[in-house]
N, C-alpha and C positions, 0 to 999 in steps of 0.2 A: 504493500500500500504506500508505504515511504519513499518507495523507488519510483514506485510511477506517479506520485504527487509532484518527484523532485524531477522528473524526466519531462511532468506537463510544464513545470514555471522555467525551466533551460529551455524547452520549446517555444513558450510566451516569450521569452526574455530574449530569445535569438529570433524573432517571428518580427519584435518591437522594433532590435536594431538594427534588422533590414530597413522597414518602414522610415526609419528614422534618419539610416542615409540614404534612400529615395525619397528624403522629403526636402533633405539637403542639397543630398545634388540636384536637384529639382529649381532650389532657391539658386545654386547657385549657377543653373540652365537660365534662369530668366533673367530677360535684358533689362528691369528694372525693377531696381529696389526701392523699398518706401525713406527716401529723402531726397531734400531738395537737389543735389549734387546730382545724384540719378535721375532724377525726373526733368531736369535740365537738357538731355541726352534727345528728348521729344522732338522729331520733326513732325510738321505740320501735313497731313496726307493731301497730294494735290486736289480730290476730289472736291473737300472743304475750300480750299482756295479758290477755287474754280465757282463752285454751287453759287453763291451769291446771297439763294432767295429760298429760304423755307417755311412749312405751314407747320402751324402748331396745333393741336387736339388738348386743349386746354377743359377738360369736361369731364362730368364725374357725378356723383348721387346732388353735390351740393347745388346742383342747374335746377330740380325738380322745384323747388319753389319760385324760380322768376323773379329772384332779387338780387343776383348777381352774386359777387366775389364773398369769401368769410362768414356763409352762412352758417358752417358748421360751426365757427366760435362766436359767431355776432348773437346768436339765436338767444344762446344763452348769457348772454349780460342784459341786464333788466330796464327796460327805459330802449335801446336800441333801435332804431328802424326796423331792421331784422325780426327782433326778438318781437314787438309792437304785432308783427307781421304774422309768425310761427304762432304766438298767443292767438289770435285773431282766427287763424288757419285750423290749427292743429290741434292748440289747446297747449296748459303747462307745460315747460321742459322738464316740471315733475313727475310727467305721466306719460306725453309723447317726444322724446326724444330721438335725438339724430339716429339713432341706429333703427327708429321705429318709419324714421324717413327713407333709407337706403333701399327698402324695399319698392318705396314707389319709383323706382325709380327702372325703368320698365328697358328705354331704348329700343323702342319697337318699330321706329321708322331710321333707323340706323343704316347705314349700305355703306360699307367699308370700299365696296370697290367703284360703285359711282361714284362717291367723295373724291377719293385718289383718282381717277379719271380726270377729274374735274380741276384739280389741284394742279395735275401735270402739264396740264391744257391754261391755267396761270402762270407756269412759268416757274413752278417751283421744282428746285432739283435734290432735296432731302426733305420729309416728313418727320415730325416728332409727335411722340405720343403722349400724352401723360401715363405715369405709371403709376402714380400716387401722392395726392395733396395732403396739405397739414393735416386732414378730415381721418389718415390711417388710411381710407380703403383703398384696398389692394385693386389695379385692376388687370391681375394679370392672373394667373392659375397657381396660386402659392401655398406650399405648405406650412409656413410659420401660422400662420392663424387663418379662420375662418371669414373674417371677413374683406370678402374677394368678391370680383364681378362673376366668377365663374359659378361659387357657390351660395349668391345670392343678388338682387337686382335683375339684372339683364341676364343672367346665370351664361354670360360667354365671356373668353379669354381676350379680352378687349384689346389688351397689346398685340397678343397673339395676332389677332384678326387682321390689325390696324399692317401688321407686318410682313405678313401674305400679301395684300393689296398694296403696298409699296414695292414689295418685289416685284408684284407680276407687270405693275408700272417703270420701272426701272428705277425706281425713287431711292436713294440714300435712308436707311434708317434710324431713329433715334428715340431716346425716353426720356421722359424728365422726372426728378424723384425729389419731393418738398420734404422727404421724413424727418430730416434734422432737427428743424423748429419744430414739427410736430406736438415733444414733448412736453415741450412750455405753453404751445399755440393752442393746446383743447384743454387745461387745466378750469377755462371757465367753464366746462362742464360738472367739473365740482362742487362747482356752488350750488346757491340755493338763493331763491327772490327776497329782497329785503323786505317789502311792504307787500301789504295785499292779501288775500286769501290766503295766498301759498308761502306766504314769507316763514322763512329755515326749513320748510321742506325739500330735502336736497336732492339735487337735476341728477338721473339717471347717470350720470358718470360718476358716480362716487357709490355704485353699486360695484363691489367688488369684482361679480361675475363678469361684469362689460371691461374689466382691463387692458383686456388684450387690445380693445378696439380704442376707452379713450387714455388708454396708459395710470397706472399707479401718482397721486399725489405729489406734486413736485415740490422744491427746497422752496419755500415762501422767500427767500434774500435770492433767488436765484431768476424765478417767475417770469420776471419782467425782459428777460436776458433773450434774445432773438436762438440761442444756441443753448444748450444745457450744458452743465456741468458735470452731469452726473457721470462717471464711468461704465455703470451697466447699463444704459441707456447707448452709450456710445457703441457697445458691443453690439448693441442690439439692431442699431442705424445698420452697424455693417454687417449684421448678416443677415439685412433685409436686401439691401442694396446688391450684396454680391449674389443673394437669389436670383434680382431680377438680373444683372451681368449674366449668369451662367445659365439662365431658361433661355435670354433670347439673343443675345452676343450684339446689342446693338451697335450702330456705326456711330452713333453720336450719344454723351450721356448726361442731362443737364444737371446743377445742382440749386435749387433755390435757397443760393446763402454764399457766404464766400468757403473754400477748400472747409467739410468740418471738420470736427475734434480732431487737429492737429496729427499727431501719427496715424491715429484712426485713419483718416482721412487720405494720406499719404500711403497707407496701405491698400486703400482700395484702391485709387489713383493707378497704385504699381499692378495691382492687378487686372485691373479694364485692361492697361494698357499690353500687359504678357499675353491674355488670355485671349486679344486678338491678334497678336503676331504669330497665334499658334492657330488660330484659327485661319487665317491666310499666308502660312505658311512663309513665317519669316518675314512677312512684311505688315508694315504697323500701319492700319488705317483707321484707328480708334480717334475720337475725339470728345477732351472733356470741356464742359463749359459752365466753370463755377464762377459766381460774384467779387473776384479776386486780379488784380492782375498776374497777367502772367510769368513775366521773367522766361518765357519758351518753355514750360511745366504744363501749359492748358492753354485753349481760349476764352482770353476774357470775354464774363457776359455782364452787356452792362442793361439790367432791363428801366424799360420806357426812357432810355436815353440816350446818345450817341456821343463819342468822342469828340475833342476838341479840335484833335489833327491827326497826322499819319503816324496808325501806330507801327513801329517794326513786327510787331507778330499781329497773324491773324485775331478778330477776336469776333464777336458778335453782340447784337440788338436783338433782345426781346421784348417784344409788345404785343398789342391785340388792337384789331380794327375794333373794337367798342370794350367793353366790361370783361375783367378774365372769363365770367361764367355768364351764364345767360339772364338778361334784366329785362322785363318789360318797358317800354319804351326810350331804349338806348340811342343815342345817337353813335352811328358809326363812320369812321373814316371813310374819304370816299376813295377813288383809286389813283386820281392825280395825287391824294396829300400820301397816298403810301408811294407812287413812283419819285416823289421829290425826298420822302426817307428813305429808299433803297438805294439812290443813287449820292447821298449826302452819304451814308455809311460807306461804301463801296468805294467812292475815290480819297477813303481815309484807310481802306484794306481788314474793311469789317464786312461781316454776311446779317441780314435781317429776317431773323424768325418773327415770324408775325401769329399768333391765334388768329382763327375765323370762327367766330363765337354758334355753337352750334345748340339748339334747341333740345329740351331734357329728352325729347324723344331722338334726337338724332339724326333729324334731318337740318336742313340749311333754309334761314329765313327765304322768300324772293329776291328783298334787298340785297342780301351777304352775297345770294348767288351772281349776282346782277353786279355787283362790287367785284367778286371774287373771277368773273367772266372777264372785266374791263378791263383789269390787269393782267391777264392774257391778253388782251390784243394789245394792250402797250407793250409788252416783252417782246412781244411776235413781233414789232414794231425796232423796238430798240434792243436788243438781248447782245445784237453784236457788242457793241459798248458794255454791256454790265458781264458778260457769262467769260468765265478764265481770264479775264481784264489784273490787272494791277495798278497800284497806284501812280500816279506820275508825280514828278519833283515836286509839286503844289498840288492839295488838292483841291484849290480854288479860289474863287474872286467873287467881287463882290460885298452889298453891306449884312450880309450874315457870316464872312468871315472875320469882322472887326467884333474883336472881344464887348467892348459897350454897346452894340447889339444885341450881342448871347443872353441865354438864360439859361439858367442851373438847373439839372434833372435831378429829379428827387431822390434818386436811387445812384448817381457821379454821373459826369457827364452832363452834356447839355444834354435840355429837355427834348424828347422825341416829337413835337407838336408845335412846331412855330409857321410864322406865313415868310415865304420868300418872294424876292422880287424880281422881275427880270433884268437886272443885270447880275442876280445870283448866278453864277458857273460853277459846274465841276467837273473836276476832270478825271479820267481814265487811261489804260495806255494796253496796246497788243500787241506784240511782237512791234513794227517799228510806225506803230499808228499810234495814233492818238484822238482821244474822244473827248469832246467840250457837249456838256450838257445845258440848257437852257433852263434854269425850275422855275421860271417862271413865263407866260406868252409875251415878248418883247414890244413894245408899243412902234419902234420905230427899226432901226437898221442895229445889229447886231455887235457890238464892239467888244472884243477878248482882248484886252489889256497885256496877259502874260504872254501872249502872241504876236507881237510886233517887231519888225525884221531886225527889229536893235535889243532885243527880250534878251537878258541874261542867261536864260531856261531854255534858248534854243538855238544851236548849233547848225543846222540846215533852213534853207528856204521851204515854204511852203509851196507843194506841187499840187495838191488837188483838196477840195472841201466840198463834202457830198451829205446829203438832209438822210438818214436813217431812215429807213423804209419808205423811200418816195425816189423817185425816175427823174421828177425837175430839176434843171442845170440849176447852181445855186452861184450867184455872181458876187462875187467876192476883191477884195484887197487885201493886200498885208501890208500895211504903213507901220514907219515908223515905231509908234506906239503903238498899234495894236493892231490883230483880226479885225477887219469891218465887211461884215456878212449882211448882204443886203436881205431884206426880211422877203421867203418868198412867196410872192402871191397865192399859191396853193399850201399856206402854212396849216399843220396840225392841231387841231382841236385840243389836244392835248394839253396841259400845262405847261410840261416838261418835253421837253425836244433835244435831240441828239443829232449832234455834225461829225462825223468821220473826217479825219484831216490828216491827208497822206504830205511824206515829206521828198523832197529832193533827192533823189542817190550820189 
């Protein structure tokens, strides 16, 4: 009995220190480790340099009431719009609670692959999904806990789906994952109404059994903190996150917050990044995009705002043509003011994910569609200038590039919302071309200021100057001080107008 107890733990114990240098030489197989030194190692995959313009799926249980963004924590503070709203609606968040809402939340006019159809025919060259907002739920096919689109709501693999229909479009794909705040972000579920009927009866989240979904009681000195503190919490972030990594190997992976919990963080980072160099075979086409600059570690995301000027590394803009979730009577961006952000981002060497706010059932307003159409035919229009483009020596002229113009975005960066004029210019560049964008309809004759045969920025004459998707000769000069492009009679409805301007050999 003593021989074969002592023969089973020499077997464990030689069984573990195999395991243990296959886990080794494993770590020390991959091309990056979790610190910054390492993560510096990052090239940019050309795809993302290239792409420009992607849609976001910003949508989830929290759309079924039609008041837009934070209704899973707005509901429950007392006195709130939201909460005013849910009361009104539903009744107490003593009785009916957000997890008693996830169910209605049905997605019954959903069609993943019309959407994406639709999407590609705008002019977008990567999709992103949501995988999961501050709200917990899952929506993807997970086994850390139960509440998931698979096995309740919609009862389908929503990434999953979203991710087929980008493939079979040829679409880039991506997730975004908000878990980090989460833990701090739904503690007002704990509470309870100060006044009223129901005052200290306390909101379904402070029911033990519902943990999993609105998480355990947070440090009250901590609360207020966008990031927790906590260390099993931070475990816990990562191995939600490296779940959704390994179900669906996405191409792009967002984080709504800047890099978190520090090593945490850094750990998964090194992992996206192995686990698709393994996935493509030695070649790294992963991309992350946390709230942080980058240093060449990630691409910055800077959301509802755009940089000041040309950055050396890729980074990106996120926004939404109206409210992150769906609101009743929203007003939304129209496609001129998203083609003068796409193109304001892009001659800075940023891409702009945009949400298209989609309805709790899943389908697309008229309006969004009719928005989300127009922008297709501007691409179709102009793409030569925006698609694999780079920055050129300035990314522009004009009185929105004079700083006491600017205004600050809420989140760094200038704000993503301002009106430009027409003598706003931005510029682009393709192999030995160069693109002068218009963001504004110019009232009179055209004048590009960096463009004048004495321009410090240009070393050849200018040979030719052609209107982006139009046949009309365009009559031109290059004086002195500037491009002067006569405005041409058959001008674009459009806001925003693109000139191709070839150079002298």
């Amino acid at each position: 009995m003593r021989k074969t107890l002592l023969l089973s733990l020499i077997t464990s114990f030689l069984m573990l220190n195999v395991k243990a240098q296959q886990h080794n030489k494993k770590a020390e197989n991959a091309f990056f480790k979790p610190t910054d030194e390492s993560l510096k190692q990052y090239k940019y995959p050309e795809w993302f340099r290239d792409a420009k313009f992607g849609i976001w799926s910003h949508w989830g249980p929290q759309a079924v009431p039609r008041q837009g963004d934070w209704y899973a924590k707005n509901m429950y503070i007392q006195g709130s719009e939201q909460n005013k709203y849910h009361v009104a609606k539903y009744g107490t968040p003593s009785k009916f609670g957000y997890k008693d809402l996830i169910p209605l939340w049905k997605a019954e006019k959903w069609n993943p692959e019309q959407l994406m159809a639709l999407y590609k025919k705008a002019g977008a060259r990567y999709f992103v999904t949501m995988g999961s907002h501050h709200d917990n739920f899952f929506l993807w096919n997970s086994k850390i806990h139960k509440w998931n689109s698979v096995n309740m709501g919609p009862h389908k693999d929503v990434v999953g789906l979203w991710q087929k229909a980008a493939k079979k479009e040829g679409l880039r794909f991506g997730v975004s994952e908000h878990l980090a705040a989460s833990f701090n972000w739904f503690q007002t579920s704990h509470g309870a109404d100060k006044t009223g009927q129901f005052a200290g009866v306390p909101y379904d989240g402070r029911d033990p059994q519902y943990s999993d979904l609105y998480h355990l009681p947070a440090d009250s000195a901590n609360i207020k903190n966008w990031l927790t503190n906590n260390p099993v919490w931070h475990n816990q972030w990562l191995k939600n996150v490296n779940e959704l990594i390994d179900n669906y190997h996405p191409d792009l992976l967002y984080s709504d917050s800047m890099l978190p919990f520090g090593n945490i963080g850094r750990e998964m980072v090194a992992h996206y990044y192995n686990q698709d160099i393994a996935k493509n075979k030695g070649r790294l086409e992963a991309v992350y995009t946390p709230k942080e600059a980058s240093e060449g570690k990630w691409a910055q995301d800077v959301e509802r705002g755009v940089l000041d000027s040309i950055s050396p590394f890729p980074w990106q803009t996120d926004t939404s043509i109206g409210d992150w979730y769906y609101r009743t009577g929203q007003r939304y961006k129209s496609a001129n003011e998203i083609a003068q952000l796409l193109i304001d981002i892009v001659s800075k060497n940023g891409n702009l994910l945009i949400n298209v706010v989609q309805t709790p059932e899943g389908d697309l307003e008229p309006d969004v569609i009719k928005i989300v159409t127009e922008i297709g035919e501007w691409t179709k229009l102009n793409g030569e200038g925006i698609y694999a483009t780079r920055p050129w020596k300035v990314y522009g002229e004009g009185p929105s590039t004079i700083k006491s113009n600017q205004k600050k975005g809420h989140f760094g960066g200038l704000t993503d919302t301002r009106e430009y004029q027409s003598t706003d210019i931005r510029y682009t560049k393709k192999d030995k071309n160069l693109f002068a964008f218009c963001l504004n309809v110019p009232k009179g004759d055209i004048k590009m200021t960096l463009l004048g045969a004495k321009s410090k920025y240009l070393d050849k004459g200018i040979a030719s100057v052609t209107l982006l998707g139009s046949k009309e000769k365009i009559n031109w000069t290059q004086e002195n001080d500037a491009l002067v492009i006569k405005k041409p009679a058959d001008y674009p409805a459009w806001a925003v107008t693109g000139f191709k301007i070839e150079f002298k050999k």
